[in-house]
N, C-alpha and C positions, 0 to 999 in steps of 0.2 A: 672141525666144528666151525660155525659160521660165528661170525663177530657179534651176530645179535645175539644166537645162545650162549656162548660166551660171557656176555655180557650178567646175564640173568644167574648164572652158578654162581653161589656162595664163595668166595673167596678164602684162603688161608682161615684167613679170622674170623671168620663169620660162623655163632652160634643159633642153631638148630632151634624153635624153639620147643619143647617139652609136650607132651603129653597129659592132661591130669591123670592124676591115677584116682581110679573110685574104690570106693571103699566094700569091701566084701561084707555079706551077714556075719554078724555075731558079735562077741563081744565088744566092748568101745568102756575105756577110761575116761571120766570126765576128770580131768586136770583142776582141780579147783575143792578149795573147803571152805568157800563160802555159802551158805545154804541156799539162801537167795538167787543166787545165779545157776545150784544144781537144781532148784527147782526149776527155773525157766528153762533151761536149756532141755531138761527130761522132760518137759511139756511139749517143748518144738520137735524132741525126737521122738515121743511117742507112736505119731502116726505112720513111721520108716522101719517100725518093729526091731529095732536096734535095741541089745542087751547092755544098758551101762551098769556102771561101778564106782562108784568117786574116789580118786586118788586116798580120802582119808579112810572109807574102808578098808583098802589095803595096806595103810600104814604109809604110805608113802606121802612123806613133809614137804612144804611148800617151798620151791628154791628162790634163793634170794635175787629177786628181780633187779636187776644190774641194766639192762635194757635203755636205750635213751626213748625209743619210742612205742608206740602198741605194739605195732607187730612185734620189735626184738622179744619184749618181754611173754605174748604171745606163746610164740614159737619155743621160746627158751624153755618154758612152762611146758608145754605140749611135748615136745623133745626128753626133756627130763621124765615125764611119767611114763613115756611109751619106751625109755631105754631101760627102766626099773624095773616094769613090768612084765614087758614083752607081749603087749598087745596095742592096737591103735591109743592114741590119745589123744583128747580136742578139749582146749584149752582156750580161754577168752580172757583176751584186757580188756578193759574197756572203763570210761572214765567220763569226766563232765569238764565240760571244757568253757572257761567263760570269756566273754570276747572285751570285755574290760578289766581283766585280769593279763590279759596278755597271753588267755589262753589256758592259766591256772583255775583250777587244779589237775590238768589234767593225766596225765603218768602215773601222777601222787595223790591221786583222789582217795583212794584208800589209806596212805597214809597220815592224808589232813585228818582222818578219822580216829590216829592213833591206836596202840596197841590194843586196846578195849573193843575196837570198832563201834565207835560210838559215832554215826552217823547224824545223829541232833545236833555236838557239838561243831560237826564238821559244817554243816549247814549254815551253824552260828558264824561260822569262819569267815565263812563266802561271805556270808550277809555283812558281815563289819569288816571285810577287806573292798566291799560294794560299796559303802557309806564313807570311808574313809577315803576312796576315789574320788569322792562328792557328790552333790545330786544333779551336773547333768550328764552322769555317766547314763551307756545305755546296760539292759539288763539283758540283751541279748548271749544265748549262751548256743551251746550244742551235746550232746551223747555222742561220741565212737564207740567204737567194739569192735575188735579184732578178734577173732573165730581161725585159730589156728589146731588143724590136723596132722598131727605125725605118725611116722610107722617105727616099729624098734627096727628099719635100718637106717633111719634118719632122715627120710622122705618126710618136705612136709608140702602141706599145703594151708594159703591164709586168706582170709577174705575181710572184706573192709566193709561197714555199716555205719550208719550217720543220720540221725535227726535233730532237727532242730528246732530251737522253740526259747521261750523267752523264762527268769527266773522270778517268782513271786515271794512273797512273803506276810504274814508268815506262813510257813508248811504248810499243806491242806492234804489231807489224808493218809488213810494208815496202811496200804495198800504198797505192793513193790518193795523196793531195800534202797539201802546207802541215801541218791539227793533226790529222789521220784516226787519227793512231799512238795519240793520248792521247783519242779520243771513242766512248765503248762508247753506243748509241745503245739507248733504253729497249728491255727487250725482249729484247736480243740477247746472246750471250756471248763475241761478236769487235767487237773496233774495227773502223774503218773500213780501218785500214791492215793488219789481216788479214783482214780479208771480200774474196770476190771480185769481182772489179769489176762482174759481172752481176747479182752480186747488189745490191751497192751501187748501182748504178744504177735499182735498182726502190724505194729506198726515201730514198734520201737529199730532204735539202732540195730540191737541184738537177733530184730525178725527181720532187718535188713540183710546183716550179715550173713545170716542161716542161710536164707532165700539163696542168695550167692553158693555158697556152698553147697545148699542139696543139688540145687542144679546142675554143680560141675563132677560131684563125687558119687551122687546116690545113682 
């Protein structure tokens, strides 16, 4: 072998990388019991003719997100319902993230809401963790979403979404779940919780995500 090809082979240590794997027809667990997010997500899957089921149909409880970041807690999610079940699972974090917070709430967005899921208060949160900053903080913030797919042999696959956009107050519409009322997303002149959901679905973090995902698995 010549020194140049040589050169080009993978060495001892050198890993391969992966294949995606796509996802066959039929059934699909959505990992998730928040209703909110099983509606949008069985909106984006609608048109793939994909059969889901939501984790809380089957009885199967929400594991306790230990996770330091989206993907972990993502994946952890998705893994869990597809090892219970025995069928695909796809599972989403995803969170609000504000840039004079340091970034909070974003992991624990759901749980600034507290046990009740009371998204109002959690709003309240943000806003008097913003004011306490002082006024020449900025209000600049962002949505993630993490779109994590498993298989009950432990295959997964995850994809990353992100928009951004600035936070208002107070709330404006009744439209979307969790912080939609208070996130005007660059560009637009409705929050998320007065855009409509068709529309919001073409642009959010979450249709970020997806978009990723159909591309690599459908």
């Amino acid at each position: 072998m010549s020194d140049d090809l040589a050169s080009d082979a993978p060495g001892p240590e050198a890993v391969l990388p992966q294949a995606i794997r796509k996802l066959a027809p039929g059934k699909l667990v959505i990992a998730s019991h928040n209703a909110g997010k099983l509606r949008e997500i069985d909106a984006l899957l609608a048109p793939y003719g994909i059969r889901t089921v939501s984790a809380g149909d089957l009885d199967i409880p929400e594991p306790e997100e230990t996770g330091t970041s989206f993907v972990a807690n993502a994946e952890l999610k998705a893994r869990f319902s597809a090892d219970l079940s025995g069928l695909p699972a796809l599972a989403d974090d995803s969170g609000l993230s504000v840039e004079a917070l340091k970034g909070d709430p974003g992991i624990f967005s759901a749980r600034w809401a507290g046990p009740k899921r009371d998204f109002g208060a959690a709003m309240h949160l943000v806003e008097q963790k913003l004011e306490m900053a002082g006024e020449d903080v900025g209000r600049d913030a962002h949505f993630i979403c993490v779109l994590s797919l498993a298989w009950p042999d432990g295959h997964v696959e995850s994809f990353e979404g992100r928009v951004d956009g600035v936070l208002v107050w107070p709330p404006r519409g009744e439209n979307g779940f969790g912080y939609d009322a208070m996130f005007l997303p660059n560009g637009y002149h409705e929050t998320f919780g007065e855009m409509d959901p068709d529309k919001k679905h073409r642009i959010s973090h979450r249709a970020d995500a997806f978009a990723k995902l159909v591309a690599a698995v459908f």
